[in-house]
C-alpha positions as CSV (number, residue, x, y, z in Angstrom):
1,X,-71.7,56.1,-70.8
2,X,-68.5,57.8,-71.0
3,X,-64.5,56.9,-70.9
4,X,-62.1,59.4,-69.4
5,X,-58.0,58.5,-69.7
6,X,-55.7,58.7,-66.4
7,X,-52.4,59.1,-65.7
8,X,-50.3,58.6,-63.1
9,X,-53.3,58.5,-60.0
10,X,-53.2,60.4,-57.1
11,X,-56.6,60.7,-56.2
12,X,-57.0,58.2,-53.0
13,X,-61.0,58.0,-53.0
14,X,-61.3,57.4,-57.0
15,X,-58.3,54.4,-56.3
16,X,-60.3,52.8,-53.8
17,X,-63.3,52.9,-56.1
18,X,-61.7,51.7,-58.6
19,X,-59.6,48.7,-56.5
20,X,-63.8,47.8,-55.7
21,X,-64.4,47.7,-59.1
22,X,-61.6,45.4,-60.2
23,X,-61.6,43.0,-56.9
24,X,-65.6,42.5,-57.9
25,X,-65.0,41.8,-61.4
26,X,-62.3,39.2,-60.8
27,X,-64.2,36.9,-58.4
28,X,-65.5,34.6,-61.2
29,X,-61.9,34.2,-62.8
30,X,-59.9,33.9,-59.2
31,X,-62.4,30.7,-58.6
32,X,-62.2,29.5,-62.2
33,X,-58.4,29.4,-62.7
34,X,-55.2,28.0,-61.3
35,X,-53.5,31.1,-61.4
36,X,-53.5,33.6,-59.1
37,X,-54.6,36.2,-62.6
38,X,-55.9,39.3,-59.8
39,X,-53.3,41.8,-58.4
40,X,-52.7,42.7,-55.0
41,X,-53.9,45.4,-53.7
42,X,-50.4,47.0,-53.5
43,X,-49.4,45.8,-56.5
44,X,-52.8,47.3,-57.9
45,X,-52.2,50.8,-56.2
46,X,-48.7,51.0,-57.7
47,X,-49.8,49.9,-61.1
48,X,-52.5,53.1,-60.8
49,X,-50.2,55.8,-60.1
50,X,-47.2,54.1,-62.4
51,X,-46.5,57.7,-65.3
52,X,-45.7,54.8,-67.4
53,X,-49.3,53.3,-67.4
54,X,-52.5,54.4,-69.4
55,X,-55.8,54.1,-67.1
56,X,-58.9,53.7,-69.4
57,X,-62.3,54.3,-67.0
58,X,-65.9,53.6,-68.6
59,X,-68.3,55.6,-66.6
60,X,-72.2,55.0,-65.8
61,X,-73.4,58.3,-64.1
62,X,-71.1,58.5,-61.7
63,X,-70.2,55.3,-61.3
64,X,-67.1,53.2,-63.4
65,X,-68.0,50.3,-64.3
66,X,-65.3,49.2,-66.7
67,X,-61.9,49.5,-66.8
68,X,-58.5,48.7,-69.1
69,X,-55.3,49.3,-68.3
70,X,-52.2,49.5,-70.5
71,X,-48.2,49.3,-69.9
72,X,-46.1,51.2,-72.0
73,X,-42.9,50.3,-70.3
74,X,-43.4,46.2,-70.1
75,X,-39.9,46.8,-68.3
76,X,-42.0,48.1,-65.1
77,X,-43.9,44.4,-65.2
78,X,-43.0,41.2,-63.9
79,X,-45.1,39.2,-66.5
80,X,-43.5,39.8,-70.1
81,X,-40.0,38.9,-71.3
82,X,-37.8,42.0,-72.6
83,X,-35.1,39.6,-74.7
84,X,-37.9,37.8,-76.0
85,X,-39.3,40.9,-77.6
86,X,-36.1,42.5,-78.3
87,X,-35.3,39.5,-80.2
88,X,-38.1,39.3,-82.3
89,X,-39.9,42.7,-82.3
90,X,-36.7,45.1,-81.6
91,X,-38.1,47.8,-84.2
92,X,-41.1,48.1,-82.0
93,X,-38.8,48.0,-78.8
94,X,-36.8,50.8,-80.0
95,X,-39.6,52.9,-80.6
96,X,-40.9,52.0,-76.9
97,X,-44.0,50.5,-78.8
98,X,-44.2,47.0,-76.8
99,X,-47.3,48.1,-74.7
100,X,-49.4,45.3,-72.5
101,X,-52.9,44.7,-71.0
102,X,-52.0,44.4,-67.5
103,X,-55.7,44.1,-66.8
104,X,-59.4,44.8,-68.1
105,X,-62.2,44.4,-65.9
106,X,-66.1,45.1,-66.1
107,X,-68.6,45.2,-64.2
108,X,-71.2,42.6,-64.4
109,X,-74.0,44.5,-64.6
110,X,-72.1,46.3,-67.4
111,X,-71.3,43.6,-69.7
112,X,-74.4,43.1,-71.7
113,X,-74.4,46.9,-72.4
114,X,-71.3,47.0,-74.8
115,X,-68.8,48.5,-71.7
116,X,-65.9,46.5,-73.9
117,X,-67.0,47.9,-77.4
118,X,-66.6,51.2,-75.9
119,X,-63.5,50.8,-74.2
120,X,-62.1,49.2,-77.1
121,X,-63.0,52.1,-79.3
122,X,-60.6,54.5,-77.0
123,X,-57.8,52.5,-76.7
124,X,-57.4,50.6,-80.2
125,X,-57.6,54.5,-81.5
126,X,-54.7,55.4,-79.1
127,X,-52.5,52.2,-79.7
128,X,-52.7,52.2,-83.4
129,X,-51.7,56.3,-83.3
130,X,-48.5,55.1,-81.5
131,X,-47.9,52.0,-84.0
132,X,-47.7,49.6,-80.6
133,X,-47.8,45.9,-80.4
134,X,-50.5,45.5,-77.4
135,X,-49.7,42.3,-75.9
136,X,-52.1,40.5,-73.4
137,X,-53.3,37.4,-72.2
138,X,-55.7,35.5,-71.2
139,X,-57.3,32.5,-68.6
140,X,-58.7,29.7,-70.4
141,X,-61.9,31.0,-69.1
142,X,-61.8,33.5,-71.6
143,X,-59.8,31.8,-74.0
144,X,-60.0,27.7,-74.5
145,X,-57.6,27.8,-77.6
146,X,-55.9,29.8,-79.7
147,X,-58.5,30.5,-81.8
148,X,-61.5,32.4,-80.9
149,X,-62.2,33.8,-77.7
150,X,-60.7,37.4,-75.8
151,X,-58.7,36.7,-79.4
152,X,-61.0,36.8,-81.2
153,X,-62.5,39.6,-79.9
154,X,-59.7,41.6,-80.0
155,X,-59.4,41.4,-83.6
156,X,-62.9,42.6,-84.5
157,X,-62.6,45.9,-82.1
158,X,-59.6,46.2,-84.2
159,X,-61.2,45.6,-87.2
160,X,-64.0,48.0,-87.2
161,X,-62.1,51.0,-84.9
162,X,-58.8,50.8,-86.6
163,X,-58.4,48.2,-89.6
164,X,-57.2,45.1,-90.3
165,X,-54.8,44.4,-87.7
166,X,-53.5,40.6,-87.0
167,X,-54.0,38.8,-83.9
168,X,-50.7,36.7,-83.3
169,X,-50.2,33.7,-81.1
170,X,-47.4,34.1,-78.9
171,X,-47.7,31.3,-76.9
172,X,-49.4,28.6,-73.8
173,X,-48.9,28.0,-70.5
174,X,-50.2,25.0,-68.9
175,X,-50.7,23.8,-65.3
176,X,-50.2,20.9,-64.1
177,X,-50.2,18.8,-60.8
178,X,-48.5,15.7,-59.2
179,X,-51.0,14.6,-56.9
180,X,-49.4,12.1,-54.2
181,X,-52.0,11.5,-52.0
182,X,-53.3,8.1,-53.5
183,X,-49.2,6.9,-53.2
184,X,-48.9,8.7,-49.2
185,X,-51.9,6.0,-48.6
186,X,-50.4,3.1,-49.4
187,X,-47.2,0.8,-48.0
188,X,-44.1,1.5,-50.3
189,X,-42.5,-1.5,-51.5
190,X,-39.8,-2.7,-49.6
191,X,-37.3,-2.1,-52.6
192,X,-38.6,1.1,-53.2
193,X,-37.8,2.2,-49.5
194,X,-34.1,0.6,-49.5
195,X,-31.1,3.6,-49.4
196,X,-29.8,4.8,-52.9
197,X,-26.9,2.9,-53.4
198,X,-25.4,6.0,-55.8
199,X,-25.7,9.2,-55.9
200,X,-29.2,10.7,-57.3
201,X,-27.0,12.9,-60.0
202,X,-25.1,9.5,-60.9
203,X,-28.2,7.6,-61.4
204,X,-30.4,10.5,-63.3
């Protein structure tokens, strides 16, 4: 196996390989999660041949099978807050060194033969060279707390490529759901279905 680094894409038959790769590797975590975690495909394409983006590729043969790739500019995302990392990483910010994992993907036959080890080894070299703060996240799939987990993960490749780097938690999102079915089913209560007497503002 071997890892080459793009930039910037232009090549349409490597995109669509790669857009095969990433819409296979996604199909357990698009079933598994209320959140719609895969790109589009346009979304995908631009993402490829963004100059601002780093495009890690793990190759069998000729075939990739693993794949990681990083923003630079978190500015060109819609999924991370710039005033929340100006506010409390601005040294990084200044230095352009706020850089996120948009996305890393592997094959399943690739995962028992260390594809993410060897990925990890490329990038955590590059990242620490530029001093960034790699953000990323992850479904509960991958991650049921804070502890443990992609996190956890994350650190050791860290450990043993770079050295001791922290993991830091930045924060949870949680889904939730009103389900009104059961109340749809059932008479409403004559009080409940009289007119507001007041205004809903005035009685909130």
């Amino acid at each position: 196996m071997y890892v080459t680094g793009h930039h910037q894409l232009t090549d349409e038959r490597l995109i669509e390989r790669l857009w095969q790769l990433y819409d296979l590797s996604y199909g357990e975590v698009e079933a598994s999660s209320p959140s719609h975690e895969m790109l589009f495909r346009d979304e995908f394409d631009t993402a490829v041949r963004d100059a601002t983006n780093r495009l890690w590729v793990l190759w069998d043969d000729s075939a990739p099978v693993a794949m990681l790739l990083i923003a630079t500019d978190i500015g060109s995302t819609r999924y991370l807050s710039r005033a929340y990392f100006e506010q409390r990483y601005a040294e990084h910010m200044r230095r352009g060194a706020v850089h996120y994992i948009m996305w890393l993907v592997v094959h399943p036959s690739a995962m028992a033969k260390g594809a993410i080890v060897r990925l990890g080894r490329e990038v955590a070299q590059r990242e620490a060279a530029d001093g960034a703060l790699v953000v990323f996240d992850a479904p509960e799939l991958h991650q049921p707390g804070v502890s443990g987990g992609f996190a956890e993960m994350m650190s050791r490749l860290a450990k043993a490529f770079v050295g001791p780097s922290p993991v830091v938690h930045l924060g949870t999102q949680h889904y939730f759901a009103v389900d009104f079915a059961p109340a749809a089913s059932e008479p409403a209560d004559a009080d409940e279905t009289r007119p507001l007497q007041r205004p809903l503002a005035q009685q909130l």
